[in-house]
N, C-alpha and C positions, 0 to 999 in steps of 0.2 A: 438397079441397086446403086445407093449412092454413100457416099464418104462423110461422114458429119463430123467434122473435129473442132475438138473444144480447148479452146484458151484457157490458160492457169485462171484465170481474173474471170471464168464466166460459168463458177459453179452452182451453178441456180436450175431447179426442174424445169422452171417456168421458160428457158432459155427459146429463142425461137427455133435453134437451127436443131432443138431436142423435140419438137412438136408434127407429128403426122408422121411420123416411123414406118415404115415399110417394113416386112419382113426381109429379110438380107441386108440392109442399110448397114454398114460399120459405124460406132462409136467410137472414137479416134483420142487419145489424150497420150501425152507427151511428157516424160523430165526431159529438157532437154540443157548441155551444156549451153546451149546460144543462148537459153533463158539466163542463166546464172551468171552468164561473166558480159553480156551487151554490156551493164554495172556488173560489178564486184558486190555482189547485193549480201547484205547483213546475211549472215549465218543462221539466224533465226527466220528469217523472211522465208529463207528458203525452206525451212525443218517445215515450217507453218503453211507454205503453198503444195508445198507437193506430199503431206501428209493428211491437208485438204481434196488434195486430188485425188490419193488413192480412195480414201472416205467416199468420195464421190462416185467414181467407179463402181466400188465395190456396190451403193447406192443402184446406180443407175442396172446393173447385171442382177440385180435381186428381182427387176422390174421385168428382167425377159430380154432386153435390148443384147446385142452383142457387141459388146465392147472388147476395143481392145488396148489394152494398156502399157504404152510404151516406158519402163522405168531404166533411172538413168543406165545403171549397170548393167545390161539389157547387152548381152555382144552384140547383136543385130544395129543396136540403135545407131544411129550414123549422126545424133548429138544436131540436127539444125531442122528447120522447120521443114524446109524446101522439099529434102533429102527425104526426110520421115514420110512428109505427103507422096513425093515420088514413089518411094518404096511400096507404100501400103496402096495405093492404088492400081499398080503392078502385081501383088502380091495376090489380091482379089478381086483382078478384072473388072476396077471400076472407070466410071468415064463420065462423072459427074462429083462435085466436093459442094457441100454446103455448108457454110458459116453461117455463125453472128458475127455483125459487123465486129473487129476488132479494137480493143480501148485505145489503140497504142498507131502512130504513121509506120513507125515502120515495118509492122504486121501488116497493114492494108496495102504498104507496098508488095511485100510478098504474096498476097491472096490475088493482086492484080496481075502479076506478073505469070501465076500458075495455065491461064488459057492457053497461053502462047505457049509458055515451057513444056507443060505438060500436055497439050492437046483434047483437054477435058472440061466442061461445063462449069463454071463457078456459077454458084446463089450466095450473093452476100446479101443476110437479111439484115434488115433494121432490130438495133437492141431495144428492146422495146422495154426492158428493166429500169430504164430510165423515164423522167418523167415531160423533158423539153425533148423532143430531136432536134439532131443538127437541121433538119430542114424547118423547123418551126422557131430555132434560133436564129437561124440566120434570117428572115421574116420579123421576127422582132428585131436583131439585131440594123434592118435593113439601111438606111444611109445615115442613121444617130451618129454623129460627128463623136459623141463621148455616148461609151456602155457601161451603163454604171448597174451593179448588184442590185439595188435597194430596188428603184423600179421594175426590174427583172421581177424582182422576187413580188412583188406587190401581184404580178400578173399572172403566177405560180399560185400563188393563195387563194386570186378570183377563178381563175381555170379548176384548180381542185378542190375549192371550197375546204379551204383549211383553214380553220381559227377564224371563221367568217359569219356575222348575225346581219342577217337581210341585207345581205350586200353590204355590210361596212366590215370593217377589220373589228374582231373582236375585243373589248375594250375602250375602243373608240381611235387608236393610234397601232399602227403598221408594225411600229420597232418600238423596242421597250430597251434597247441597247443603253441608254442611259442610268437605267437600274442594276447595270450589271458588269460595274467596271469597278467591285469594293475589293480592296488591298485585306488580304488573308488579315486573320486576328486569331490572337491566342486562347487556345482551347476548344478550337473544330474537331468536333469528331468525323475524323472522314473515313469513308466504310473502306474495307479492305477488296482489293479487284478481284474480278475473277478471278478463279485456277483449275483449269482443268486437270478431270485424274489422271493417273498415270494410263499412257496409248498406246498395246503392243507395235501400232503403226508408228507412232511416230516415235517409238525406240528404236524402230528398224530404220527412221529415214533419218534420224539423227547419225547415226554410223555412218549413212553416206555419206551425208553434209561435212562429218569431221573428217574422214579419207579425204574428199576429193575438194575441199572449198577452206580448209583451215584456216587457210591463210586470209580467207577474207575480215571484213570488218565485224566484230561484233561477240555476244554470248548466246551460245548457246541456255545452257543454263540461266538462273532455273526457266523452263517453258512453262509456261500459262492460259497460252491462245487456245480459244475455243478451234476446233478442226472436221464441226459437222454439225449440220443445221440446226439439231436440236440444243446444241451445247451452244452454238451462237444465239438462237432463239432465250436459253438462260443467261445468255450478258444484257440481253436488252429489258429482262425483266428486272434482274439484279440492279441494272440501270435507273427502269421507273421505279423502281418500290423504296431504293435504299439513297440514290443521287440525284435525281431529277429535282426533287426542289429546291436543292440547295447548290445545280448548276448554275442558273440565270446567274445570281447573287457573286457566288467565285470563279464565274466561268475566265477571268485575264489573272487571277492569283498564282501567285508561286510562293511554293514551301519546298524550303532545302529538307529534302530526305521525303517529301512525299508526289514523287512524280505524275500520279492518277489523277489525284484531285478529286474534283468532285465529277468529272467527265466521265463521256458515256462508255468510250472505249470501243465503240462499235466500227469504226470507220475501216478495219481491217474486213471488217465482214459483209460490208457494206459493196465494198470495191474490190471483193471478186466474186461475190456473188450471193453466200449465203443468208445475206439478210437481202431486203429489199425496202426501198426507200417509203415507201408508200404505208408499209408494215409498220416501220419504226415513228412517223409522224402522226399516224391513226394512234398508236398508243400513247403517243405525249398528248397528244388531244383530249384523249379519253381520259386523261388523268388530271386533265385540266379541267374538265367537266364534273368530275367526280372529285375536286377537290383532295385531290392527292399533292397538285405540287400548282404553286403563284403561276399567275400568268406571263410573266415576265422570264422565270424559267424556261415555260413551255414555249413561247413564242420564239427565246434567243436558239434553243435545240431547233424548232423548225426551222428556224431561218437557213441555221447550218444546211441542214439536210437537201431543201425544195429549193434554199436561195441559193448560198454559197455553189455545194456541192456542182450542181444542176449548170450554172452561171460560170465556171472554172471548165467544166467541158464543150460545153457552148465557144467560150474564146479560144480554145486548144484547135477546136476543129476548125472553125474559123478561120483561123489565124495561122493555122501550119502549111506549107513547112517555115516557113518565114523567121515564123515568131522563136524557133528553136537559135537563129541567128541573133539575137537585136542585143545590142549591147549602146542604147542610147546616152550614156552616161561618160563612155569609153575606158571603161574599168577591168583592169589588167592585173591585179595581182596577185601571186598566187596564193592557192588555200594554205595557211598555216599549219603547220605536221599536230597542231595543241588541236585540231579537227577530228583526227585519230586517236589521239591519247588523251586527250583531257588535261595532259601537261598545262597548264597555264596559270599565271596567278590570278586574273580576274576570274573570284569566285563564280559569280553566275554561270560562265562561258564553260568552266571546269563543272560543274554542275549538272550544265542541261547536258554537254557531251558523254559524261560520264553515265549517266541517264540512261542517253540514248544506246550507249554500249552495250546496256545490260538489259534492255527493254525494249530495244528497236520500236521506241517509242517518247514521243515528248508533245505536249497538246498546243495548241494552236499559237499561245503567246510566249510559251516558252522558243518555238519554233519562230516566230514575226519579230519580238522583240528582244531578242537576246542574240541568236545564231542570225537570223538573217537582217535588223538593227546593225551587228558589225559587221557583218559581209558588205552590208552598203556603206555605212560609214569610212569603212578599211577601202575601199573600192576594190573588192577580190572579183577576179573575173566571174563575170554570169555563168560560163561553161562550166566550170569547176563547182560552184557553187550549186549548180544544178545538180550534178551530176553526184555529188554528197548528197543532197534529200535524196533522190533517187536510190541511193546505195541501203540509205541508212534505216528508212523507216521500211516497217512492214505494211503499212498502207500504199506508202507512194506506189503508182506507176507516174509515167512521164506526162498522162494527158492530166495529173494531179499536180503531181510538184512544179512543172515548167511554169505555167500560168501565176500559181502562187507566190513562184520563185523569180521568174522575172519577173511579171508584174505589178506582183504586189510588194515584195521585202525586198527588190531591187531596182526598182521602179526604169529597168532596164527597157521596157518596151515605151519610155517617154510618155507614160498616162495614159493608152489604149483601155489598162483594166483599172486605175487607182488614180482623183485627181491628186496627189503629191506621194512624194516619197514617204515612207514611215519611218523615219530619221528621229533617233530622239537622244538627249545624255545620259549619263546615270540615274536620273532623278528619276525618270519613269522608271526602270529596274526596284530604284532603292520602296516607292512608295508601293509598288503592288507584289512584292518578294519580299524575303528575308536576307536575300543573300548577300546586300552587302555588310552585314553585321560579321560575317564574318571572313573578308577581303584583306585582299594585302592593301590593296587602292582604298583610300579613301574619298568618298561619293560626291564630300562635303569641301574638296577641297579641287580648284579647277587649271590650276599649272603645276608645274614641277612633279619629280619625282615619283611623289607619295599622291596625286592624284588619280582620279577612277579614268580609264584611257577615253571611255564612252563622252568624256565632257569635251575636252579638247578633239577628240577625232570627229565630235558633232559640228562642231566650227568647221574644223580645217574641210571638212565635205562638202558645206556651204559655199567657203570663200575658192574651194578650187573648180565646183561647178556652177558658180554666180551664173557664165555665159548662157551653162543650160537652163539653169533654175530658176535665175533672176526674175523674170518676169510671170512668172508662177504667182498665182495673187494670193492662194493661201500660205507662200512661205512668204508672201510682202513684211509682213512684221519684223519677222525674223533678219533680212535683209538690212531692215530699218534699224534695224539693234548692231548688226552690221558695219553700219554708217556713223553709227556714235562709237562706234572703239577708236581708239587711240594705233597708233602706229604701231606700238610698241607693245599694245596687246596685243595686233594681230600680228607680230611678228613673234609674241612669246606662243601662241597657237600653233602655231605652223612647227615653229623648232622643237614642240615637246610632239606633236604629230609625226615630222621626220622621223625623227629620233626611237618613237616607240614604233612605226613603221617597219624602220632599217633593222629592228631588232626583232620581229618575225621571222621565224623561220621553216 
């Protein structure tokens, strides 16, 4: 008889370590306190995982399997992974545990660690829900001096033949990212998000959540999140029929007061299991085929999915433990409390936080160029900065955000995943949002007072890592423009940069 336990993050039938079932086997799942405060994770993330989980359970015990289901409030539960596995493998004279590999390092620390502790048989299988393995990244990845997505992904599309006519890319071009960078305009009708009905379950795990985790970030209310496969299976539909064509076109747009967009919204369900990637790119295909939605939509969704997604754990694994250190930039300050509350005048920032509050949720460029834009311009430490996406969103786990977070919005790992920083001033906010319309700062104006911080803290970031960045040939321009300031503007940069800096708190 052997021990099968399952990860918040790996609610999928298809799972490996759920496949060839013996009669006597345990089916093992966990609320655990160690889950919930590693981060101080949104309030909602939690309602949303472990209201997923019972769903799941209860799933998997309809099937015949014997599950057993550890919840938090549970007196037995001893609240950490280790303890749980100890326990339950004592409990039912096992001497064998089988996984799926885990998303996360410092679960595969603990799964390695159980032979010795425990004196029992680990199988840690390959997740095979995924579409690259880490051993076939790293293969691709093999001595490429720079890894870059686009190629990744190029090689993702010839492997699974997606969006692919007799060997060329459909269309006749890879990326259609060019089409799909147009600034919101007035009078989008954009559909309303899911909402799932009301869940005796997760009325029940909402009560936990508010007893024992209150104090963490975020709202509860109102709850929305699909929490079992079929009602996730309806976001991805509600996705094709009512968004998908009109993703491509505003997939980098922001409108104050509509945080969804035109996006798919799936990525929660994605990344613990209840959708599968494979699922979701075969129906933007299909809808691409069947003229349901341009191709420039469907293409920028796949990319997300086979490129991004795919290409982000690839360098996690890669790159761990290392990469959870790198702080190539030497950026040390601390996160601002307007992180937590939304307290701040610069509309945007007040915006996406407040958002993210209420929604454990904020889409790709609201998250790159708004929150992590002034993480790196502000130079706030990588750890801290991390460690907020991690908290905040319901998607993130850490083999998501860390890569994203350093490497991409913090360009903390010195170019391993991005060849430059994503550094920009107000101007990119003002032209693809509305939100500076209604700012204390003005966007249009770039010293003093009454300026947007994003212009002058773009400079002062330049001119304080010249040493690092200098020689970066795509910020050469930039440098060059640099060269022509005057003393006395770079000296008025720096002093309104101080100054709005020292006023952080």
């Amino acid at each position: 008889m052997v021990l099968r336990y399952v990860f918040w993050d790996q609610l999928s039938n298809s799972l490996a370590s759920l496949q060839n079932i013996a009669d006597g086997d345990v089916v093992l799942l966990c609320e655990l306190e160690e889950d919930a405060t590693r981060v101080a994770h949104h309030q909602k993330k939690l309602v949303f995982l472990w209201s997923a989980m019972r769903h799941f359970a209860n799933q998997l015990s309809t099937k015949g399997y014997q599950v057993v289901y550890v919840e938090l409030d549970d007196p037995q539960n001893t609240q950490t992974l280790d303890t749980e596995i100890k326990r339950h493998l004592k409990q039912y004279n096992l001497d064998k545990v089988i996984v799926t590999h885990p998303s996360e390092y410092h679960q595969l620390q603990s799964v390695n660690s159980w032979p010795n502790d425990f004196g029992v048989t680990v199988e840690c299988l390959e997740d095979d829900r995924y579409l690259c393995s880490m051993q076939a990244f790293q293969v691709w990845a093999g001595d490429r001096q720079h890894l870059r997505m686009e190629y990744f992904y190029r090689e993702m599309r010839k492997q699974h033949e997606v969006l692919m006519s007799f060997g060329k890319p459909e269309g006749g071009k890879w990326n259609y990212d060019s089409e799909n960078r147009k600034p919101p305009k007035s009078g989008l009708d954009i559909p309303k998000p899911y909402v799932s009905a009301k869940d005796p379950i997760v009325e029940i795990v909402k009560k936990v959540v508010q007893l024992h985790f209150d104090h963490h970030f975020g709202d509860i209310e109102p709850f929305y999140f699909a929490v079992t496969r079929e009602q996730a299976l309806a976001v991805l539909d509600q996705f094709i029929s009512e968004r998908l064509a009109n993703f491509g076109t505003y997939q980098d747009a922001m409108i104050q007061g509509e945080p969804w967009m035109y996006h798919s919204h799936i990525s929660f369900y994605l990344n613990c299991g209840l959708l599968s990637p494979l699922e979701c790119v075969t129906r933007a295909e299909e809808a691409y085929y069947q003229h349901q939605a341009p191709l420039n939509a469907v293409e920028g969704f796949i990319r997300q999915v086979i490129g991004w997604r795919e290409f982000i754990r690839g360098i996690y694994w890669l790159k761990m433990p290392e990469y959870s250190r790198l702080n190539f930039l030497n950026a040390t300050r601390q996160l601002p409390t307007f992180f937590w509350d939304g307290a701040t005048e610069m509309n945007c920032l007040h915006q996406v936080v407040t958002e993210t509050k209420e929604n454990a949720y904020a889409h790709h460029i609201q998250r790159l160029m708004v929150v992590g834009n002034f993480a790196l311009i502000a130079g706030l430490d990588p750890k801290e900065v991390n460690e907020w996406f991690w908290i905040v969103y319901a998607d993130a786990y850490q083999w998501v955000e860390l890569p994203n977070v350093t490497g991409m919005a913090l360009f903390a790992d010195g170019g391993v995943l991005g060849s430059k920083p994503y550094a920009s001033s107000g101007q990119y906010i003002n032209k693809m949002s509305d939100y500076c319309k209604e700012c204390r700062y003005k966007v249009s104006v770039k010293e003093g007072e009454d300026a947007c911080p994003f212009n002058y803290l773009y400079w002062d970031f330049l001119l304080r890592n010249e040493k690092q960045l200098g020689s970066n040939q795509r910020l050469g321009f930039m440098y060059g423009m640099i060269k022509k300031m005057t003393p006395e503007k770079i000296q008025s940069i720096q002093k309104d940069a101080k100054q709005f800096l020292k006023s952080l708190k």
